[in-house]
PAMARLUM-671083 format. One record per residue (C-alpha): residue number from 1; residue in three letters; x, z, y. Coordinates in pm, whole numbers, plus 50000, padded with zeros to 5 digits. Each point is the difference from the previous one (the first is absolute). Example, Ala and Ser with C-alpha at 12.3 -4.5 7.8 and 13.67 -1.06 7.14 Angstrom:
// residues 2
{nr->1; rest->ALA; xx->51230; zz->50780; yy->49550}
{nr->2; rest->SER; xx->50137; zz->49934; yy->50344}
// end
This chain:
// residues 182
{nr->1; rest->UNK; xx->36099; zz->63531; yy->28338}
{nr->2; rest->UNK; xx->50352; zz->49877; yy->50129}
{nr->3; rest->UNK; xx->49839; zz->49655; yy->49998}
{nr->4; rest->UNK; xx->49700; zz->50112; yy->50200}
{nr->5; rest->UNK; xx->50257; zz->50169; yy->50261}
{nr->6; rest->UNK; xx->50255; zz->49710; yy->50015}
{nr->7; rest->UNK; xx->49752; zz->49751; yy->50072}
{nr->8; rest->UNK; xx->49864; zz->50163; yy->50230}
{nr->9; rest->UNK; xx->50295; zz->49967; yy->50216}
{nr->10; rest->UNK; xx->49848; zz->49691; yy->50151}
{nr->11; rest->UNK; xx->49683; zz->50161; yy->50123}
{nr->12; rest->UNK; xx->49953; zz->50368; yy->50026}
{nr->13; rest->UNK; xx->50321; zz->50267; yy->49999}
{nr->14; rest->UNK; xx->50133; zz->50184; yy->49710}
{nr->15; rest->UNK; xx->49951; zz->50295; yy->50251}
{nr->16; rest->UNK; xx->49615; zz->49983; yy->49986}
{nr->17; rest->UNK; xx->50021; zz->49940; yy->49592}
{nr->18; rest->UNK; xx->50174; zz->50367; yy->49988}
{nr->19; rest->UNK; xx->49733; zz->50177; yy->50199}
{nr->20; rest->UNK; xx->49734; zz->49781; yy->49790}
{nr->21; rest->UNK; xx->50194; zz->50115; yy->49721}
{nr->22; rest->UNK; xx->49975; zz->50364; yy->50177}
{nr->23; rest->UNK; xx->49662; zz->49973; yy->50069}
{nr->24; rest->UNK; xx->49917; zz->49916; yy->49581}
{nr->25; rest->UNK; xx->50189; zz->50294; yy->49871}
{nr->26; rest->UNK; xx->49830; zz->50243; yy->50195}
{nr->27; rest->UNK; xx->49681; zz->49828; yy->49913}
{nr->28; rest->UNK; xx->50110; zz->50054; yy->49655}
{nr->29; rest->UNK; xx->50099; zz->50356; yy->50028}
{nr->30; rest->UNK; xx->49708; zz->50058; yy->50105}
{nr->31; rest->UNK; xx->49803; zz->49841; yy->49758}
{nr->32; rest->UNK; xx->50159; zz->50181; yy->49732}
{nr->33; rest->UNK; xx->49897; zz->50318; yy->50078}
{nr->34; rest->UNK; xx->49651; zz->49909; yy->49908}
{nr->35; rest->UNK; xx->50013; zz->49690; yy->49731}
{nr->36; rest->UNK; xx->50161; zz->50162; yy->49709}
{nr->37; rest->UNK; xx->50253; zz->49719; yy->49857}
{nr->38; rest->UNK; xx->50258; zz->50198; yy->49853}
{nr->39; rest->UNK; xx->50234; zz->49917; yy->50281}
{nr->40; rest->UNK; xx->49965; zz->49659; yy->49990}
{nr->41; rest->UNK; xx->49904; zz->49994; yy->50372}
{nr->42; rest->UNK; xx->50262; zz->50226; yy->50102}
{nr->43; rest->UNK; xx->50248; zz->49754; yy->49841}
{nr->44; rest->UNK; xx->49842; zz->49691; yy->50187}
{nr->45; rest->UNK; xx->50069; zz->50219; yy->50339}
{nr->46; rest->UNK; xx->50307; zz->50067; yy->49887}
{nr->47; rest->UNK; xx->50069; zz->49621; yy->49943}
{nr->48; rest->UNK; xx->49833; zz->49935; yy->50339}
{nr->49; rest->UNK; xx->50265; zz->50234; yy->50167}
{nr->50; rest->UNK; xx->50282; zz->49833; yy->49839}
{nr->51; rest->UNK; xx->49855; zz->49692; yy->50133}
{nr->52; rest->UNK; xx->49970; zz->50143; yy->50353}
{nr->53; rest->UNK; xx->50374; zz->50057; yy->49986}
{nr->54; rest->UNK; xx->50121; zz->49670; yy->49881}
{nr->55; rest->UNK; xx->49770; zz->49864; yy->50282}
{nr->56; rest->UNK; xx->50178; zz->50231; yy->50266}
{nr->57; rest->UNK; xx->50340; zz->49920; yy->49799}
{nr->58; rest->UNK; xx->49877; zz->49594; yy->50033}
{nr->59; rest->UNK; xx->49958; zz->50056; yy->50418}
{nr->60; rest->UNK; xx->50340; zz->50165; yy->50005}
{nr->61; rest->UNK; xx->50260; zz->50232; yy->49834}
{nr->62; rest->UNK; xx->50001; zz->50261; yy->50226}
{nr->63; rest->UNK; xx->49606; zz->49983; yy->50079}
{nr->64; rest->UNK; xx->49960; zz->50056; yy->49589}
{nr->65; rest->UNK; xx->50299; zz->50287; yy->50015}
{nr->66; rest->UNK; xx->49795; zz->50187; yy->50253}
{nr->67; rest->UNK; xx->49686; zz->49974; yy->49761}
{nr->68; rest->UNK; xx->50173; zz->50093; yy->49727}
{nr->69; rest->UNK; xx->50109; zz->50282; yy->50156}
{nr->70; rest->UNK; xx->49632; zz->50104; yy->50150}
{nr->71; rest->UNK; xx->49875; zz->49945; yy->49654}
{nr->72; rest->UNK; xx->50230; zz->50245; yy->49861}
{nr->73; rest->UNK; xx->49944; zz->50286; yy->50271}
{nr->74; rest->UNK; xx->49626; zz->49937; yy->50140}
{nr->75; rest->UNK; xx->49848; zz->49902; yy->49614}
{nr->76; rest->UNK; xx->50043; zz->50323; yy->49871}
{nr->77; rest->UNK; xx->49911; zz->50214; yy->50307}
{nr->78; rest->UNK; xx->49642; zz->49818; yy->50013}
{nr->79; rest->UNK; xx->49960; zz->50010; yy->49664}
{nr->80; rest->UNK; xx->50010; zz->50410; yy->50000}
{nr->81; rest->UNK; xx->49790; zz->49983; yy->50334}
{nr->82; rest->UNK; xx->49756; zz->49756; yy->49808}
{nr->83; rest->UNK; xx->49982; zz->50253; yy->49680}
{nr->84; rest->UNK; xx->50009; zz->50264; yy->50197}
{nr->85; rest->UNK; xx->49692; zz->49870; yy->50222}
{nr->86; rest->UNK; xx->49839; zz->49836; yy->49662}
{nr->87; rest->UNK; xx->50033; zz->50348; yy->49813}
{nr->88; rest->UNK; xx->49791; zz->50201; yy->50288}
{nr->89; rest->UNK; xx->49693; zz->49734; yy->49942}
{nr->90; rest->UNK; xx->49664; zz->50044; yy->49788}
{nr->91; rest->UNK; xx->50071; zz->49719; yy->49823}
{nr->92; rest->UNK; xx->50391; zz->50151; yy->49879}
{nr->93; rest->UNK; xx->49835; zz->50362; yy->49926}
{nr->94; rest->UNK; xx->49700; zz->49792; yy->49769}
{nr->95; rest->UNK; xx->50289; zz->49814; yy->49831}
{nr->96; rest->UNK; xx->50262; zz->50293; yy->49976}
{nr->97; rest->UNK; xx->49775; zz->50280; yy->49949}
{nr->98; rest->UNK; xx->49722; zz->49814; yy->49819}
{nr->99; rest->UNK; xx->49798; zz->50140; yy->50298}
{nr->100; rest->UNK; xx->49975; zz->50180; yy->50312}
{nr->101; rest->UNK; xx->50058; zz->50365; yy->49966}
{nr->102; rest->UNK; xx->49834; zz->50198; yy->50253}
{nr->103; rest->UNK; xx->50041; zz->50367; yy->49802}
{nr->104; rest->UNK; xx->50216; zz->50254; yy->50197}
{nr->105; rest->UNK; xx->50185; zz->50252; yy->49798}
{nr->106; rest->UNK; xx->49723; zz->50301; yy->50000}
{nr->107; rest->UNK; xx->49717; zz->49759; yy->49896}
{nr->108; rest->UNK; xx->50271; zz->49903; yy->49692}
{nr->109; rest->UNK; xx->50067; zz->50367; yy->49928}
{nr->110; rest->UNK; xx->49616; zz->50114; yy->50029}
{nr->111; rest->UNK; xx->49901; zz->49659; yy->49721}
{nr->112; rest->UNK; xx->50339; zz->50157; yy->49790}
{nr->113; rest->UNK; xx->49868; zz->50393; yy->50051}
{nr->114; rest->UNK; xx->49620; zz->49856; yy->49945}
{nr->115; rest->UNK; xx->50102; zz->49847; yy->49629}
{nr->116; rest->UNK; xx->50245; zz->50231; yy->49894}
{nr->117; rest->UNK; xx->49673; zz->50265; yy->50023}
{nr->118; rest->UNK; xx->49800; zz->49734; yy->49863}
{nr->119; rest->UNK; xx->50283; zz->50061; yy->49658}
{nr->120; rest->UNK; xx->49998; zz->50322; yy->50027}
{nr->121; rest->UNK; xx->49625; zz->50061; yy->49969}
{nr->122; rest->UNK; xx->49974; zz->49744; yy->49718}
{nr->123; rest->UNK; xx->50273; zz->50221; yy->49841}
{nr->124; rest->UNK; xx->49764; zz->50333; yy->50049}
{nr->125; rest->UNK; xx->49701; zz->49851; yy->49836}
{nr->126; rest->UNK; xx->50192; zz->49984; yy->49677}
{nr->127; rest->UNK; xx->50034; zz->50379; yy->49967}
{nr->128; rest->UNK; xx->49828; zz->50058; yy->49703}
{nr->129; rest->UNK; xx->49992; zz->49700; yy->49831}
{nr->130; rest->UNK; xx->50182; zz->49896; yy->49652}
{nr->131; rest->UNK; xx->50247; zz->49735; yy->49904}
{nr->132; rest->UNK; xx->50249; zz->49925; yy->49801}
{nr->133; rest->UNK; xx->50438; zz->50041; yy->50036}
{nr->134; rest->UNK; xx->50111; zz->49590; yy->50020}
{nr->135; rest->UNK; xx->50391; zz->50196; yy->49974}
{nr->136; rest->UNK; xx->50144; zz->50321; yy->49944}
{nr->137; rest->UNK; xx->49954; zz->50214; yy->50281}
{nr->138; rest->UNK; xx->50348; zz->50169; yy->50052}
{nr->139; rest->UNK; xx->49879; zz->50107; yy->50245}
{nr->140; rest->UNK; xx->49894; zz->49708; yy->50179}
{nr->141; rest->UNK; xx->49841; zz->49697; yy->49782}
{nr->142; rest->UNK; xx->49718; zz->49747; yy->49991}
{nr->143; rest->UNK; xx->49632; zz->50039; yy->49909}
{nr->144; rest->UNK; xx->49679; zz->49777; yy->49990}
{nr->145; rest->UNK; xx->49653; zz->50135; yy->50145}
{nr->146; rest->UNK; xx->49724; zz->49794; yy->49994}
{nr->147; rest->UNK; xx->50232; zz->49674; yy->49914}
{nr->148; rest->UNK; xx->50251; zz->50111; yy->50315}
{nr->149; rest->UNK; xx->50357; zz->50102; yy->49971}
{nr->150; rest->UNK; xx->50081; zz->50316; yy->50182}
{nr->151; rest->UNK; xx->50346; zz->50168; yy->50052}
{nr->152; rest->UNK; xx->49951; zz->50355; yy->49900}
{nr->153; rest->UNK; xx->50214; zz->50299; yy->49971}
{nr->154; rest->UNK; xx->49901; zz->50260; yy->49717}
{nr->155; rest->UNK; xx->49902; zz->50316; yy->50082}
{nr->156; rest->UNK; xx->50256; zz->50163; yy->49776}
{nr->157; rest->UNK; xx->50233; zz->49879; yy->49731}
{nr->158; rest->UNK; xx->49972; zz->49632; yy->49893}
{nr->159; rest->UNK; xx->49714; zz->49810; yy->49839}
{nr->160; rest->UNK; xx->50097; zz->49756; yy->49759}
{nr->161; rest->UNK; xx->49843; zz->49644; yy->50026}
{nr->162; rest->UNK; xx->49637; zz->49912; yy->49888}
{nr->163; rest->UNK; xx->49875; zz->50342; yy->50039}
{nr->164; rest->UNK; xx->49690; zz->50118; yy->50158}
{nr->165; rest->UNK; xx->50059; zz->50143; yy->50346}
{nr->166; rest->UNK; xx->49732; zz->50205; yy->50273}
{nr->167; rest->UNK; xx->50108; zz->49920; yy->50367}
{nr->168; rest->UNK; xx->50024; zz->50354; yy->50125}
{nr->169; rest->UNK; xx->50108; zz->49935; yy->50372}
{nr->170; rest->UNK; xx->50081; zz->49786; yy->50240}
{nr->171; rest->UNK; xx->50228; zz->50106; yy->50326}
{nr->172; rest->UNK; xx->50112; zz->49718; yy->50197}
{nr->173; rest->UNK; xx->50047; zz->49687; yy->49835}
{nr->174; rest->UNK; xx->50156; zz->50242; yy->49654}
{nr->175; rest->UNK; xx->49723; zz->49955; yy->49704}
{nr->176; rest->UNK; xx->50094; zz->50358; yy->49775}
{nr->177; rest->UNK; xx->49828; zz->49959; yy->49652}
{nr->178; rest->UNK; xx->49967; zz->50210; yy->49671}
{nr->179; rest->UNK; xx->50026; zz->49904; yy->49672}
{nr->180; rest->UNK; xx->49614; zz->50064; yy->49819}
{nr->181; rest->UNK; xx->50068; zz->50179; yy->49674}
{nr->182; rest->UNK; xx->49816; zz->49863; yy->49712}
// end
Protein backbone atom coordinates (compact mmCIF):
# COMPACT_ATOMS: atom_id res chain seq x y z
CA UNK A 1 0.00 0.00 0.00
CA UNK A 2 2.98 2.49 0.74
CA UNK A 3 4.20 1.48 -2.71
CA UNK A 4 0.88 2.17 -4.36
CA UNK A 5 0.88 5.76 -2.52
CA UNK A 6 4.58 6.65 -3.17
CA UNK A 7 4.38 6.04 -6.70
CA UNK A 8 1.78 7.74 -7.12
CA UNK A 9 3.53 10.87 -6.36
CA UNK A 10 4.21 11.32 -10.03
CA UNK A 11 0.61 11.28 -11.16
CA UNK A 12 -2.27 11.69 -8.85
CA UNK A 13 -1.85 13.26 -5.00
CA UNK A 14 -1.48 11.35 -1.87
CA UNK A 15 -4.42 13.71 -0.88
CA UNK A 16 -6.94 11.99 -3.23
CA UNK A 17 -5.41 8.32 -2.13
CA UNK A 18 -6.66 9.28 1.61
CA UNK A 19 -10.19 10.16 0.64
CA UNK A 20 -10.05 6.95 -1.81
CA UNK A 21 -8.81 5.33 1.14
CA UNK A 22 -11.88 7.19 3.03
CA UNK A 23 -14.22 6.40 0.60
CA UNK A 24 -13.20 2.18 0.95
CA UNK A 25 -13.58 2.07 4.66
CA UNK A 26 -16.88 3.38 4.74
CA UNK A 27 -17.71 1.11 1.91
CA UNK A 28 -16.49 -1.51 4.14
CA UNK A 29 -18.28 -0.50 7.22
CA UNK A 30 -20.96 -0.69 5.55
CA UNK A 31 -20.66 -3.84 4.07
CA UNK A 32 -20.14 -5.45 7.26
CA UNK A 33 -23.20 -4.85 8.69
CA UNK A 34 -24.78 -7.21 6.28
CA UNK A 35 -21.94 -9.90 5.03
CA UNK A 36 -21.22 -11.72 8.16
CA UNK A 37 -17.21 -12.25 8.11
CA UNK A 38 -16.41 -12.33 11.59
CA UNK A 39 -14.90 -8.90 11.40
CA UNK A 40 -12.81 -9.47 8.73
CA UNK A 41 -14.32 -6.50 6.84
CA UNK A 42 -14.29 -4.27 9.69
CA UNK A 43 -10.51 -4.95 9.91
CA UNK A 44 -9.97 -4.20 6.08
CA UNK A 45 -11.79 -0.63 6.91
CA UNK A 46 -9.84 -0.33 9.61
CA UNK A 47 -6.66 -0.93 7.45
CA UNK A 48 -8.19 1.40 4.82
CA UNK A 49 -8.34 4.22 7.52
CA UNK A 50 -4.86 3.76 8.52
CA UNK A 51 -4.10 4.07 4.95
CA UNK A 52 -6.13 7.29 4.60
CA UNK A 53 -3.89 8.75 7.28
CA UNK A 54 -0.52 7.84 6.00
CA UNK A 55 -1.88 9.33 2.68
CA UNK A 56 -2.85 12.69 4.49
CA UNK A 57 0.54 12.19 6.61
CA UNK A 58 2.36 11.58 2.82
CA UNK A 59 0.68 15.25 1.53
CA UNK A 60 1.91 16.86 4.72
CA UNK A 61 2.54 16.65 8.52
CA UNK A 62 0.24 18.96 9.65
CA UNK A 63 -2.58 18.04 6.92
CA UNK A 64 -2.24 14.20 8.51
CA UNK A 65 -2.15 15.84 12.32
CA UNK A 66 -5.45 17.48 11.60
CA UNK A 67 -6.88 14.00 10.38
CA UNK A 68 -5.65 12.33 13.02
CA UNK A 69 -7.18 14.46 15.18
CA UNK A 70 -10.80 14.41 13.25
CA UNK A 71 -10.46 10.71 13.30
CA UNK A 72 -10.19 10.63 16.93
CA UNK A 73 -13.17 13.14 17.74
CA UNK A 74 -15.68 12.81 14.58
CA UNK A 75 -15.15 8.60 14.31
CA UNK A 76 -16.72 7.91 17.36
CA UNK A 77 -19.53 10.54 17.33
CA UNK A 78 -20.82 9.02 13.84
CA UNK A 79 -20.35 5.81 14.84
CA UNK A 80 -23.06 6.25 17.89
CA UNK A 81 -25.21 8.41 15.37
CA UNK A 82 -24.79 5.43 12.81
CA UNK A 83 -25.86 2.70 15.65
CA UNK A 84 -28.06 4.78 16.95
CA UNK A 85 -29.84 5.40 13.41
CA UNK A 86 -29.04 1.52 12.43
CA UNK A 87 -30.72 0.29 15.81
CA UNK A 88 -34.23 2.25 15.04
CA UNK A 89 -34.42 0.20 11.49
CA UNK A 90 -36.53 -3.05 10.56
CA UNK A 91 -33.71 -4.64 9.54
CA UNK A 92 -31.73 -3.99 13.38
CA UNK A 93 -35.15 -4.99 15.28
CA UNK A 94 -35.27 -8.51 12.80
CA UNK A 95 -31.59 -9.05 13.74
CA UNK A 96 -31.70 -7.90 17.50
CA UNK A 97 -35.04 -9.01 18.39
CA UNK A 98 -35.27 -11.98 16.01
CA UNK A 99 -38.34 -9.96 14.81
CA UNK A 100 -40.49 -7.06 14.90
CA UNK A 101 -42.48 -6.77 18.02
CA UNK A 102 -45.59 -4.97 17.60
CA UNK A 103 -47.31 -6.24 21.20
CA UNK A 104 -48.01 -3.32 23.65
CA UNK A 105 -47.94 -4.14 27.27
CA UNK A 106 -51.91 -4.99 27.83
CA UNK A 107 -51.99 -7.33 24.76
CA UNK A 108 -48.71 -9.11 26.72
CA UNK A 109 -50.56 -9.12 30.04
CA UNK A 110 -54.07 -10.32 28.50
CA UNK A 111 -51.77 -13.59 26.40
CA UNK A 112 -49.97 -13.95 30.26
CA UNK A 113 -53.68 -13.65 32.18
CA UNK A 114 -55.21 -15.85 29.06
CA UNK A 115 -52.57 -18.95 29.83
CA UNK A 116 -52.18 -18.67 33.34
CA UNK A 117 -56.30 -19.55 33.25
CA UNK A 118 -55.55 -21.87 30.61
CA UNK A 119 -53.18 -23.75 33.91
CA UNK A 120 -55.45 -23.20 36.15
CA UNK A 121 -58.39 -24.96 34.48
CA UNK A 122 -56.15 -27.88 33.44
CA UNK A 123 -55.37 -27.99 37.21
CA UNK A 124 -59.39 -28.18 38.08
CA UNK A 125 -60.06 -31.04 35.79
CA UNK A 126 -57.83 -33.20 37.92
CA UNK A 127 -60.09 -32.99 41.00
CA UNK A 128 -60.97 -36.33 41.43
CA UNK A 129 -58.57 -38.19 39.78
CA UNK A 130 -55.77 -40.70 41.30
CA UNK A 131 -52.02 -40.81 41.17
CA UNK A 132 -49.31 -41.67 42.78
CA UNK A 133 -46.63 -39.51 45.55
CA UNK A 134 -43.13 -39.27 43.15
CA UNK A 135 -41.68 -37.71 46.98
CA UNK A 136 -42.72 -37.31 50.36
CA UNK A 137 -45.17 -34.75 50.67
CA UNK A 138 -44.03 -32.69 53.79
CA UNK A 139 -46.18 -30.86 53.00
CA UNK A 140 -45.37 -29.96 49.62
CA UNK A 141 -43.90 -32.88 47.23
CA UNK A 142 -44.12 -34.36 43.76
CA UNK A 143 -46.71 -36.65 42.18
CA UNK A 144 -47.41 -38.28 38.69
CA UNK A 145 -51.08 -38.26 37.12
CA UNK A 146 -51.58 -39.64 34.01
CA UNK A 147 -47.55 -39.79 33.30
CA UNK A 148 -47.33 -35.79 34.50
CA UNK A 149 -45.46 -34.50 37.46
CA UNK A 150 -47.49 -32.21 39.61
CA UNK A 151 -46.35 -30.15 42.70
CA UNK A 152 -48.85 -30.91 45.35
CA UNK A 153 -49.33 -30.00 48.89
CA UNK A 154 -51.10 -32.72 51.18
CA UNK A 155 -54.12 -32.07 52.61
CA UNK A 156 -52.91 -32.90 56.09
CA UNK A 157 -49.82 -34.50 57.52
CA UNK A 158 -47.26 -35.94 55.04
CA UNK A 159 -47.57 -38.76 52.51
CA UNK A 160 -44.66 -40.79 52.15
CA UNK A 161 -43.40 -41.55 48.54
CA UNK A 162 -45.06 -44.13 46.14
CA UNK A 163 -48.33 -43.96 47.75
CA UNK A 164 -51.66 -43.68 46.23
CA UNK A 165 -53.06 -40.17 46.43
CA UNK A 166 -56.98 -38.59 45.39
CA UNK A 167 -56.57 -34.90 44.18
CA UNK A 168 -59.10 -33.32 46.46
CA UNK A 169 -58.80 -29.57 45.35
CA UNK A 170 -57.37 -27.26 43.44
CA UNK A 171 -57.29 -23.27 44.43
CA UNK A 172 -55.07 -21.29 42.36
CA UNK A 173 -52.23 -22.91 40.93
CA UNK A 174 -51.95 -25.18 44.80
CA UNK A 175 -52.86 -29.04 43.87
CA UNK A 176 -54.09 -30.33 47.81
CA UNK A 177 -54.17 -34.24 47.69
CA UNK A 178 -55.02 -37.15 50.16
CA UNK A 179 -53.41 -40.11 50.76
CA UNK A 180 -56.08 -43.28 49.57
CA UNK A 181 -56.03 -45.78 52.40
CA UNK A 182 -55.69 -49.28 51.31
Amino acid sequence: MINLLAQSTTGASPIIWAFIFIGIALILFFVEVFIPSAGLIALLGALSIIASLIAFFMHDANTGLIATGIYIVFGPVLAWIGFRIWATSPLAKRMVLGGIVEEDDDEAKQRVVAKQEEERAELRGLVGKCGKTITVLRPVGAIRIDGKRIDAMSETGSIESDKSIRVVSVYDNQVKVREIKG
